[in-house]
Backbone as numpy.savetxt, mean C-alpha at the origin, in Angstrom:
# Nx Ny Nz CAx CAy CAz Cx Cy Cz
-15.05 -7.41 0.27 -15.74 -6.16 0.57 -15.12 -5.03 -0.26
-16.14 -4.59 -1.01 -15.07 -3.13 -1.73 -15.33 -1.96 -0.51
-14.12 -1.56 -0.34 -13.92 -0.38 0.53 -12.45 0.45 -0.14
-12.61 1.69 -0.03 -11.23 2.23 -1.27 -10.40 2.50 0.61
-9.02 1.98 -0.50 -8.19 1.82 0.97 -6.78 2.11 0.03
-6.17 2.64 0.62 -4.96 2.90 0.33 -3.96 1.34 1.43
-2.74 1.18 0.59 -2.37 0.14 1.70 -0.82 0.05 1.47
-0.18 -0.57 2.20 0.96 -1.04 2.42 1.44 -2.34 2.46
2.05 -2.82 1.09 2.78 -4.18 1.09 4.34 -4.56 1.43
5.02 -5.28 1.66 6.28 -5.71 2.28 6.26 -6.53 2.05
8.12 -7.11 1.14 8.02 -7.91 0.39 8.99 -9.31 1.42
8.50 -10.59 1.50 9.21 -10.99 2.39 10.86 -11.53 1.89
10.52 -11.39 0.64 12.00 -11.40 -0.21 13.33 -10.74 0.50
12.75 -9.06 0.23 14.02 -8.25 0.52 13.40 -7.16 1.25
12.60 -7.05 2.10 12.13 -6.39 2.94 11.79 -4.47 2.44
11.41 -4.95 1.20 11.07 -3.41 0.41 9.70 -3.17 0.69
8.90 -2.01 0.49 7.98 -1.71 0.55 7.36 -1.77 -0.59
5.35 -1.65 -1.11 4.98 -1.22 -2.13 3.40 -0.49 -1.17
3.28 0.77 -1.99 2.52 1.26 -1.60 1.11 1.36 -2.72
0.17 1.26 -2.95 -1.30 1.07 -3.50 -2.49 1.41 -3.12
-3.47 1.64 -4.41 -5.03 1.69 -3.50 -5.98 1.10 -4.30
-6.77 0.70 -3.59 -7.88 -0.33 -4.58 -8.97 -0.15 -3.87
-10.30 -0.71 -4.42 -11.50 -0.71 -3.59 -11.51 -2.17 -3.23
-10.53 -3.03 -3.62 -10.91 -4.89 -3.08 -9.39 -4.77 -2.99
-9.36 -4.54 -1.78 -7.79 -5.18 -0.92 -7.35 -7.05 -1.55
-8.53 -7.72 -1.36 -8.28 -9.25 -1.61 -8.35 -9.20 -2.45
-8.65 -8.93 -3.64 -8.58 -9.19 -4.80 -7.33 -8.55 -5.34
-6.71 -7.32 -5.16 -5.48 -6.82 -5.69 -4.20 -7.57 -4.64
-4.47 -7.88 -3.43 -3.53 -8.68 -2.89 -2.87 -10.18 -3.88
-4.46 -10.64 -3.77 -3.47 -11.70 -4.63 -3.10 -11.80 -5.94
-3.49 -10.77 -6.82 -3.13 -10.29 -8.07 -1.66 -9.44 -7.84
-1.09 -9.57 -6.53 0.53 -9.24 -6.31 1.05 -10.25 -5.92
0.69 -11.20 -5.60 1.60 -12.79 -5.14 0.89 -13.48 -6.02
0.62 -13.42 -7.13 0.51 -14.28 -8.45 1.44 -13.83 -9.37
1.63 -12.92 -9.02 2.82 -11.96 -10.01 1.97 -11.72 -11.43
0.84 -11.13 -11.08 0.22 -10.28 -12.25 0.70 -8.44 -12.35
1.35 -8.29 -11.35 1.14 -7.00 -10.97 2.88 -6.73 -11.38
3.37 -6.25 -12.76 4.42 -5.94 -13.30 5.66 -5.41 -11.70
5.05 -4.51 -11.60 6.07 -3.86 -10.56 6.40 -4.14 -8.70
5.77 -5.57 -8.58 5.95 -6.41 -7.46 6.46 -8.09 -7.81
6.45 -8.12 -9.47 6.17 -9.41 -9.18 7.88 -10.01 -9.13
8.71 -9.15 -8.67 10.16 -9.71 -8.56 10.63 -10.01 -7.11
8.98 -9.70 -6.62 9.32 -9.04 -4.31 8.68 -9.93 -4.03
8.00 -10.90 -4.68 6.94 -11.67 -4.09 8.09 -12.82 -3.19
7.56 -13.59 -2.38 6.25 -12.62 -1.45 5.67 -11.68 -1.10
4.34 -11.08 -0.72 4.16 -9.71 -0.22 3.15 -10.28 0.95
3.79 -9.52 2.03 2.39 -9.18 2.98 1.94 -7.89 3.27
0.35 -7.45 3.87 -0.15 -6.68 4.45 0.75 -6.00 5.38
0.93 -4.57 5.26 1.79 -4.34 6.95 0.55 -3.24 7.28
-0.52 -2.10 6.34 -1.31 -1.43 6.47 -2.12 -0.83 6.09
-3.43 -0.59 6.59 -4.63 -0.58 5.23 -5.05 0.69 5.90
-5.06 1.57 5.05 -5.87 3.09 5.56 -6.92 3.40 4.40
-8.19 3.47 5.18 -9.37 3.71 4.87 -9.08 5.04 4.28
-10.06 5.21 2.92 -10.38 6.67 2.34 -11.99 6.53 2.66
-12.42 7.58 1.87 -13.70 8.16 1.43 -14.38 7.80 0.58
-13.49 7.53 -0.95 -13.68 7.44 -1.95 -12.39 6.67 -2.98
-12.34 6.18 -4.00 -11.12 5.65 -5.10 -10.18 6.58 -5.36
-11.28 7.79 -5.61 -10.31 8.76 -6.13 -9.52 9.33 -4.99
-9.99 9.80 -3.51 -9.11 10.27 -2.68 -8.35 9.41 -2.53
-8.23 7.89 -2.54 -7.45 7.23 -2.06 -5.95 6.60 -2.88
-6.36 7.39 -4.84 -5.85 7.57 -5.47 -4.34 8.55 -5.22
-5.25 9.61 -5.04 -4.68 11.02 -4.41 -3.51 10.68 -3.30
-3.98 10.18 -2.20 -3.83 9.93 -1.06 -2.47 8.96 -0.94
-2.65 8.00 -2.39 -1.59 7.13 -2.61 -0.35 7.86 -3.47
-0.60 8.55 -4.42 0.53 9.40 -4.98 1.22 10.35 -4.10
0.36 10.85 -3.24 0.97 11.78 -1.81 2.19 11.26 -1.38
1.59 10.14 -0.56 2.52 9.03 -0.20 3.81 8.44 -0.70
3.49 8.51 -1.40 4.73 7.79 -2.82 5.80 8.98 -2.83
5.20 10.22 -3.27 5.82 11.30 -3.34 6.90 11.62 -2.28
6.59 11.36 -0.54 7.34 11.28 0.14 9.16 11.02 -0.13
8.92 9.69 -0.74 10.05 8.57 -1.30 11.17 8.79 0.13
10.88 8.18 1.05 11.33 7.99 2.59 10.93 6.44 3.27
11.84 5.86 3.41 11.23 4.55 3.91 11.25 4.81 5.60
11.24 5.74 6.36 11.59 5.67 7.97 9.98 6.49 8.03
9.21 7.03 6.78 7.91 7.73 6.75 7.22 6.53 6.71
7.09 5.45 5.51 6.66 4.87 5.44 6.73 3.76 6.41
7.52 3.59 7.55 7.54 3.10 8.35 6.45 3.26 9.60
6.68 4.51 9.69 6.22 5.75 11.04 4.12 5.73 10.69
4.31 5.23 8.84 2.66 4.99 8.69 2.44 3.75 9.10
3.15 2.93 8.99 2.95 1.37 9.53 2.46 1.53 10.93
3.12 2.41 11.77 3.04 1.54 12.72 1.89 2.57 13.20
1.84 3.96 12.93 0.82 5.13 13.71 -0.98 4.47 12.44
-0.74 3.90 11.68 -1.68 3.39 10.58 -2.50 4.89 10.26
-1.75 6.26 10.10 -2.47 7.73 10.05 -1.19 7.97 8.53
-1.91 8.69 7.71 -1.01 9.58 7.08 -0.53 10.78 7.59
0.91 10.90 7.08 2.11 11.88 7.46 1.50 13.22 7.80
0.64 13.18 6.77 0.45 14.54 6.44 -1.02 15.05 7.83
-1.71 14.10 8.39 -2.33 14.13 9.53 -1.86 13.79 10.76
-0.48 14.00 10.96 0.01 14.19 12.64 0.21 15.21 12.86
């Protein structure tokens, strides 16, 4: 299904985060546990921990550099589990 989603991966390696957005969750998922994807492919495994719906690619573009920008793993946590961005509590 293309839907633009911003998301959250966790690597079962070393328990790091990677944060992303795509309009095909399944299709960029496993293009990160094939190790196509330069800057995960040393964490693989990766699983899903959270998928937040945008509007659009580009907000969810946006939405993903926001995020990143943070650079806090107890934030990126606090999105895991509330599945809301920071910036909407």
């Amino acid at each position: 299904m293309k839907r633009p989603v911003v998301y959250i991966l966790q690597s079962k390696k070393n328990n790091r985060f990677y944060i992303g957005s795509t309009n095909s969750l399944e299709r960029r998922l496993k293009q990160h546990n094939e190790g196509l994807v330069i800057s995960t492919k040393n964490i693989r495994p990766l699983e899903i921990k959270a998928i937040l719906p945008c509007v659009t690619i580009e907000k969810a573009r946006i939405c993903e550099h926001r995020l990143k920008s943070y650079k806090s793993k107890k934030i990126v946590e606090k999105v895991i589990i509330s599945k809301i961005f920071p910036w909407n509590y």
